[in-house]
N, C-alpha and C positions, 0 to 999 in steps of 0.2 A: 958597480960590480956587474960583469957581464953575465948573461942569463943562464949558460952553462955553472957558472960557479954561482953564482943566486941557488940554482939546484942540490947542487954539492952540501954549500950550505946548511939549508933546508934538513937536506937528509941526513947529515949531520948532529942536528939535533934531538931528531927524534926520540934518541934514545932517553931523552931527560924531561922528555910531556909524556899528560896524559893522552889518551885516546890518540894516539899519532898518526892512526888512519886519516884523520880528519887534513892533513896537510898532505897528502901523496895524489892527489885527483886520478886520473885513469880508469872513472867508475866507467861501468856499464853504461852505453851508448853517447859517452862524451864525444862532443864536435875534437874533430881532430881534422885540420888546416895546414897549410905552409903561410906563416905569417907576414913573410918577407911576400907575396903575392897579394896579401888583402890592401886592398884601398883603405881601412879603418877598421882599426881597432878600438873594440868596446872591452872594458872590463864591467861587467857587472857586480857590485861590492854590497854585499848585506852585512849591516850594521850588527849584525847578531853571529853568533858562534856557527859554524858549520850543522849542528843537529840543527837547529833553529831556522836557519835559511836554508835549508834544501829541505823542509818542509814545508817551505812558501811557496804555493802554486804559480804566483805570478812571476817568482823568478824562472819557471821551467818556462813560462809562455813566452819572455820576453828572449829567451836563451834561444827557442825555438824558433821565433820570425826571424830574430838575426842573424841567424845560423844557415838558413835557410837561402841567404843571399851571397852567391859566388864572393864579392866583393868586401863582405864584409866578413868579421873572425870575430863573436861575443865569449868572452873569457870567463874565469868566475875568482871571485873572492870575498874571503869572511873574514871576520874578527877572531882574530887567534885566541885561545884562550890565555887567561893570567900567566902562566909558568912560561908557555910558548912567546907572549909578548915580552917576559923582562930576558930569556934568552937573549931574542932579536934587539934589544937594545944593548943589551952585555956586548955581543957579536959584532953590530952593526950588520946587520941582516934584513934585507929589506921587505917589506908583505909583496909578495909577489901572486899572481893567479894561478890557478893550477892546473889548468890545462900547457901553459909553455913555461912555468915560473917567470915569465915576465914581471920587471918590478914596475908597480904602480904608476911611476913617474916617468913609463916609456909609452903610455896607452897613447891613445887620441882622446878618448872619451873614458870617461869614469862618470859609472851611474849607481847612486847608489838610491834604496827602494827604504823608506822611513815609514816604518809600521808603529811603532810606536817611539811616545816621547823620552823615554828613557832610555832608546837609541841613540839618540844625538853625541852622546858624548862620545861614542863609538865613530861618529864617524870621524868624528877630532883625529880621533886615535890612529885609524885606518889610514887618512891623510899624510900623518906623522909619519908614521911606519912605512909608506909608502914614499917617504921624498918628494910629497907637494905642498904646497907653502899652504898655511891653513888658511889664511884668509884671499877671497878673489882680486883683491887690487892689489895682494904681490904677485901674483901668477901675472908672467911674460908669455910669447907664445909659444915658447919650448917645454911650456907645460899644458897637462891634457885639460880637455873641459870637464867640469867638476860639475853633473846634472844630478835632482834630486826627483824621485814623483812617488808617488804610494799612498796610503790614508791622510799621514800626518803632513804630506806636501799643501794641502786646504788651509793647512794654516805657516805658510813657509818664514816668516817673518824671525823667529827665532835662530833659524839658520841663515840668514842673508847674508851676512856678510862674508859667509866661505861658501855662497855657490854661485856657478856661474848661470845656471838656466836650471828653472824649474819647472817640469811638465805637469797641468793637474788635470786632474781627472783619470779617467782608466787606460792606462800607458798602450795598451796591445794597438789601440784606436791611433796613438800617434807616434809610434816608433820609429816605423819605416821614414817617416817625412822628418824626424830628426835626421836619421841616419842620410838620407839624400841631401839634405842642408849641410849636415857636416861633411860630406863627401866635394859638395859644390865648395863649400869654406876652404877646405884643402886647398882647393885649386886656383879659390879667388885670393886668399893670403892675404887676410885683414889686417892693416898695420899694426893694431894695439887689442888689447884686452877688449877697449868699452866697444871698438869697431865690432867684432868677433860677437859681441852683446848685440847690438843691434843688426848686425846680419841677419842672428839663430831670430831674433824676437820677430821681425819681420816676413820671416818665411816658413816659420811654425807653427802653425794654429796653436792657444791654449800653451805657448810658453811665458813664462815669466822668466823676466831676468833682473832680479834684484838690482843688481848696479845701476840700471836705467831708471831707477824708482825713487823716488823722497817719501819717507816714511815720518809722521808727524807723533809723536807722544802727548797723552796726555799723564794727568796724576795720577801715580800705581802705577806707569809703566805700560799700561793700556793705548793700543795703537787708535788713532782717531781716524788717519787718514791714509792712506797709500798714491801719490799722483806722480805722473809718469815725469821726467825731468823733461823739461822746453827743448828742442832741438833733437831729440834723439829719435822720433818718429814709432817712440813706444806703444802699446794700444792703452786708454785710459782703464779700461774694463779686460780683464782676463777670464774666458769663460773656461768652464771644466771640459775635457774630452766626452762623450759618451761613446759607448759602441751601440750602434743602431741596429746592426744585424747578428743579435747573440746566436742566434740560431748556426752561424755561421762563423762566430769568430774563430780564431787563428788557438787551437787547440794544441799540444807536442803530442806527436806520436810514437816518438820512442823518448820518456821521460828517463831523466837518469836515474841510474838506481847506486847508491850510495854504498862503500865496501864496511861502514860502521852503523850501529843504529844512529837513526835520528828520533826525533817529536811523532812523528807520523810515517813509519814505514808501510808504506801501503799507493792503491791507484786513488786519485782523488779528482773526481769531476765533477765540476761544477754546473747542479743541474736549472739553478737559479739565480739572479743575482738582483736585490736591492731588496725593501723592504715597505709595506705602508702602514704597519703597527706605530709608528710614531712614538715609540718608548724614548724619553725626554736624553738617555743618560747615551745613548748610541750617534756614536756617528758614522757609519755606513749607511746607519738607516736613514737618515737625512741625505748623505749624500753619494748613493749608490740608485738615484732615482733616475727615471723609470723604474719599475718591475721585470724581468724579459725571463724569461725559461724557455729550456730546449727542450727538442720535443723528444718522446720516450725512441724515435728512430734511432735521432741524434743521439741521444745520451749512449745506446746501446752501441751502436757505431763506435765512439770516442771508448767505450769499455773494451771492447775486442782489441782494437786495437793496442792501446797500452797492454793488455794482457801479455797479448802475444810478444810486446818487445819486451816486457819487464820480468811475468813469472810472478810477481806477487799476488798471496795467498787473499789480500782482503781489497775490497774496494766501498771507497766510501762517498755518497752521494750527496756533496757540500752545498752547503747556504749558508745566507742569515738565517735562516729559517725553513728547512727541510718541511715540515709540516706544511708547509703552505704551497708545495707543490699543487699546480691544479689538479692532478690525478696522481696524489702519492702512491694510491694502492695500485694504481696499473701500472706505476714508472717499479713499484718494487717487487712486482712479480714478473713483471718482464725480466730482470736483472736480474732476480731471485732464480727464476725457472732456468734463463741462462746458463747461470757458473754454479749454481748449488752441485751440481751434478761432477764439475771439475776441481770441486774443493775449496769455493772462493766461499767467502762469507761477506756479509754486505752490511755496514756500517752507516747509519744516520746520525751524525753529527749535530747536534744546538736544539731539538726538538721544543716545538711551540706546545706548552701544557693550554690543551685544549680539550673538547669530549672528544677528540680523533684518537688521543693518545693512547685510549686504549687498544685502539683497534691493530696500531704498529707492529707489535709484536706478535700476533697471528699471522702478518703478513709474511715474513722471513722463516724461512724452514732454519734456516742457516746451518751449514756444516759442524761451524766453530760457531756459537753464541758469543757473539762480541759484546759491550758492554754497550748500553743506551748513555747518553749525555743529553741532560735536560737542564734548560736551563730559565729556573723562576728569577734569579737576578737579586730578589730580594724576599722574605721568610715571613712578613708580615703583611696583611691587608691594608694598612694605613700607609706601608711605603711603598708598598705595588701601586696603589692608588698618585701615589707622588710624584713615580717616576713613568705613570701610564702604562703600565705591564697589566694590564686587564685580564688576570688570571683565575683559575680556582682551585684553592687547593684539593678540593673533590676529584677536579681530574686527575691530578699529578697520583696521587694514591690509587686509584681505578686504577691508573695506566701502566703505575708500576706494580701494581700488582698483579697485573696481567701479565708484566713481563715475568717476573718470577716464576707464573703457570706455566710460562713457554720456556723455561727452562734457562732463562738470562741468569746470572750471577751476580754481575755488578752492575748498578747505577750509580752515575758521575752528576752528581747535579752543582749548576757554578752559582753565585751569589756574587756581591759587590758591595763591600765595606765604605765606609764615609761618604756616600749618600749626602744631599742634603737633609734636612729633618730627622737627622738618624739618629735614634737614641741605644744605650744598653739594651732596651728589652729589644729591636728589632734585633742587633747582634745576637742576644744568646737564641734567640728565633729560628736561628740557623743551627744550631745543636738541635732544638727541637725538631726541625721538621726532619734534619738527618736521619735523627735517631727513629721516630716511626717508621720512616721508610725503611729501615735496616728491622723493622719490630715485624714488619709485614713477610719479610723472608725469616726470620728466627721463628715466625708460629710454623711454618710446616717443617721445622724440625734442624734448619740448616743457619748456617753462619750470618754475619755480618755480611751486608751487600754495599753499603754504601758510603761514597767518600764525599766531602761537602769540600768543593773548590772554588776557594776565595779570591776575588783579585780586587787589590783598590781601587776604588774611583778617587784619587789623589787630587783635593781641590774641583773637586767638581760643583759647578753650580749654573744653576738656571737663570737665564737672564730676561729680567723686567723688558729689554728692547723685544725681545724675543716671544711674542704671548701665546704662538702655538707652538711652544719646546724647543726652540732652536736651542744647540747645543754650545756653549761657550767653551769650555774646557772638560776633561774627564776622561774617563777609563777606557777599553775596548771593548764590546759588546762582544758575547761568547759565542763563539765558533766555530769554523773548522780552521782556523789561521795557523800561525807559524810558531804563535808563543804558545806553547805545551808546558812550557817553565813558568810562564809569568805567572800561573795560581796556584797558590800553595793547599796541596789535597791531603786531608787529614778523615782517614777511615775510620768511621761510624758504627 
């Protein structure tokens, strides 16, 4: 179906989904190209619905180095919702990205960013819909390269056999050197698939290309071994990207700005990134190592900026772990004294319940009093203890009761169901500690403040090879991410 009528299509439909903004692209500050000029074409493909990935920061950054390169043209696409996929297969209508409605199956490159494990099947789907054969050993070379990296790229094994190159670690560190490999690829014209495999793997730092790999099972289905096949000049060890110079990494300065709500409408920068709390059930915090933060110049820099291209009213200052800023209170009254004055309000996201927490919300005048997000993870002492969340509940109450004095309204606190060791009483634990918090704003005379948001740790458990908390399987540790949906918030 040629790309004009792909469009047609498209807009055709609309009339019979929900939210149909979500399929018309055109927002505010999209890359706009002549495609027929780019040397390569990237679609970028999030496993998750349009609110969902244009919430995820890492897709704006990786949109922005690519874009950013004469030669190159990075596209976007999402998982259509339920109504809009059985359309497309009614139709035959193919997922096409929404900067050109290009269909899938015309890219060069298709990347998609796996945040979490209940994405996978999505990307099945996106595949599908898109006209590429799902697994990598039917893809010819008239079909794009199918690359995967993001949190859940650490453990790639589950997907291998439908990707062609996996990048791990923090993707902004090795994009461009994909994209120049694949550009050289182009030109070198690798006869086969596995060729194609060992060109990318060779000239990549930190790719993995499953096809090049012998993966060995043991019983339960537990991988034993990963070794590189004989002859293919694979590396036996895959180490993770880092970015050395956070200080300096590759930021967008004109973020898009979406014509429907999403998860997180607002500017989001990131003022920190990894973690040394060692809580057993996270894995960022394992493997978002070193620690790095930018400095309060930087951060204000990177503020301005986005302001000015976007107009949005809030910005919010992301981590693992906000509190743990080396100097939260001078990074929040720099940015406070800033945009207070132009009607921004300023938003800290995942806060560490510490004795600091009190002091947060004196720090923000804020215009609009946005809502605190704290996150104890778990409601009892014997399963903090379990899962190394070394907290006290004496802060959490200080600090939201401090916020209440400062005239907050809502606190969002997350928790994490099926735990190991986890019984009834830690579960109703979490009504408990709700309901105080919500008891602390009802004494001066006012409503319900707080919502208690759940997410599973599905299968999660700690492993004996493991004796300082390596993570084996489990949940996402709470955020500022992309899943706004994944925990279900039930007000207190």
């Amino acid at each position: 179906m040629p790309v004009s009528e792909c469009k047609e299509e498209v807009f055709r439909l609309l009339a019979r989904v929900k939210m149909p903004g979500q399929y018309v692209g055109a927002e505010w500050n999209m890359a706009r190209k002549d495609p027929a000029r780019a040397g390569l074409r990237v679609c970028l493909a999030f496993p998750d619905t349009y609110a969902v990935g244009m919430s995820y920061m890492g897709l704006h950054i990786l949109y922005d180095i690519l874009n950013r390169r004469r030669e190159v043209y990075a596209e976007r696409a999402f998982a259509p919702w339920v109504d809009m996929q059985e359309l497309m297969r009614e139709t035959g209508t193919p997922l096409c990205s929404l900067e050109t409605f290009t269909p899938l199956r015309e890219f060069d490159v298709v990347g998609f960013s796996l945040q979490y494990e209940m994405d996978y099947t999505n990307v099945l789907d996106m595949l599908e819909l898109g006209g590429i054969p799902l697994r990598a050993s039917e893809r010819g070379p008239e079909h794009p390269l199918v690359v995967a990296g993001g949190n859940c790229a650490g453990n790639p094994e589950p997907l291998a056999e439908f990707l062609d190159l996996v990048i791990l670690g923090e993707g902004e560190e090795r994009i461009n050197d994909l994209a120049d490999a694949c550009l050289e690829m182009k030109g070198a014209r690798p006869g086969s698939r596995e060729a194609a495999w060992g060109f990318l793997a060779r000239r990549v730092a930190n790719a993995y290309a499953p096809g090049l790999y012998e993966a060995r099972y043991g019983d339960g289905g537990r991988v034993e071994s990963v070794r590189a096949r004989a002859g293919t000049g694979a590396p036996e060890r895959v180490e993770p990207a880092v970015v050395a110079d956070f200080e300096r990494a590759p930021v967008p300065e004109r973020p898009l700005v979406p014509f429907v709500e999403t998860v997180h409408d607002r500017i989001s920068v990131e003022i920190l990134r990894g973690c040394t709390r060692g809580c057993r059930f996270c894995h960022a915090g394992m493997t978002r190592r070193p620690v790095r933060h930018r400095s309060i110049e930087r951060i204000l820099e990177i503020c301005e900026r986005q302001y000015a291209a976007t107009g949005w009213s809030e910005i919010s200052l992301a981590s693992l772990s906000s509190s743990d800023y080396p100097d939260l209170a001078g990074l929040v009254r720099a940015v406070d004294g800033r945009f207070s004055p132009r009607g921004v309000s300023i938003n800290l996201p995942s806060l560490r319940v510490d004795s600091q927490l009190s002091d947060i919300p004196k720090m923000i005048s804020g215009v609009r009093k946005s809502g605190l997000t704290i996150a104890p993870e778990a409601a009892t002492d014997r399963l903090r203890r379990v899962i190394n969340k070394d907290i006290l509940e004496s802060d959490l109450y200080a600090g939201v009761e401090a916020a209440f004095a400062q005239g907050w309204n809502h606190v969002k606190l997350y928790f994490m169901v099926g735990l190991p060791t986890e019984t009834d009483e830690d579960v109703r634990a979490i009504v408990d500690v709700a309901e105080r918090v919500s008891d602390l704003r009802r004494r001066g005379g006012q409503g319900p403040a707080a919502s208690a948001a759940c997410g599973e740790s599905a299968g999660a458990s700690f492993s004996a090879e493991f004796p300082g908390g390596g993570l084996c399987a489990g949940g996402p540790s709470a955020g500022d991410g992309a899943s706004g949906g994944a925990r279900a918030g039930l007000p207190i």
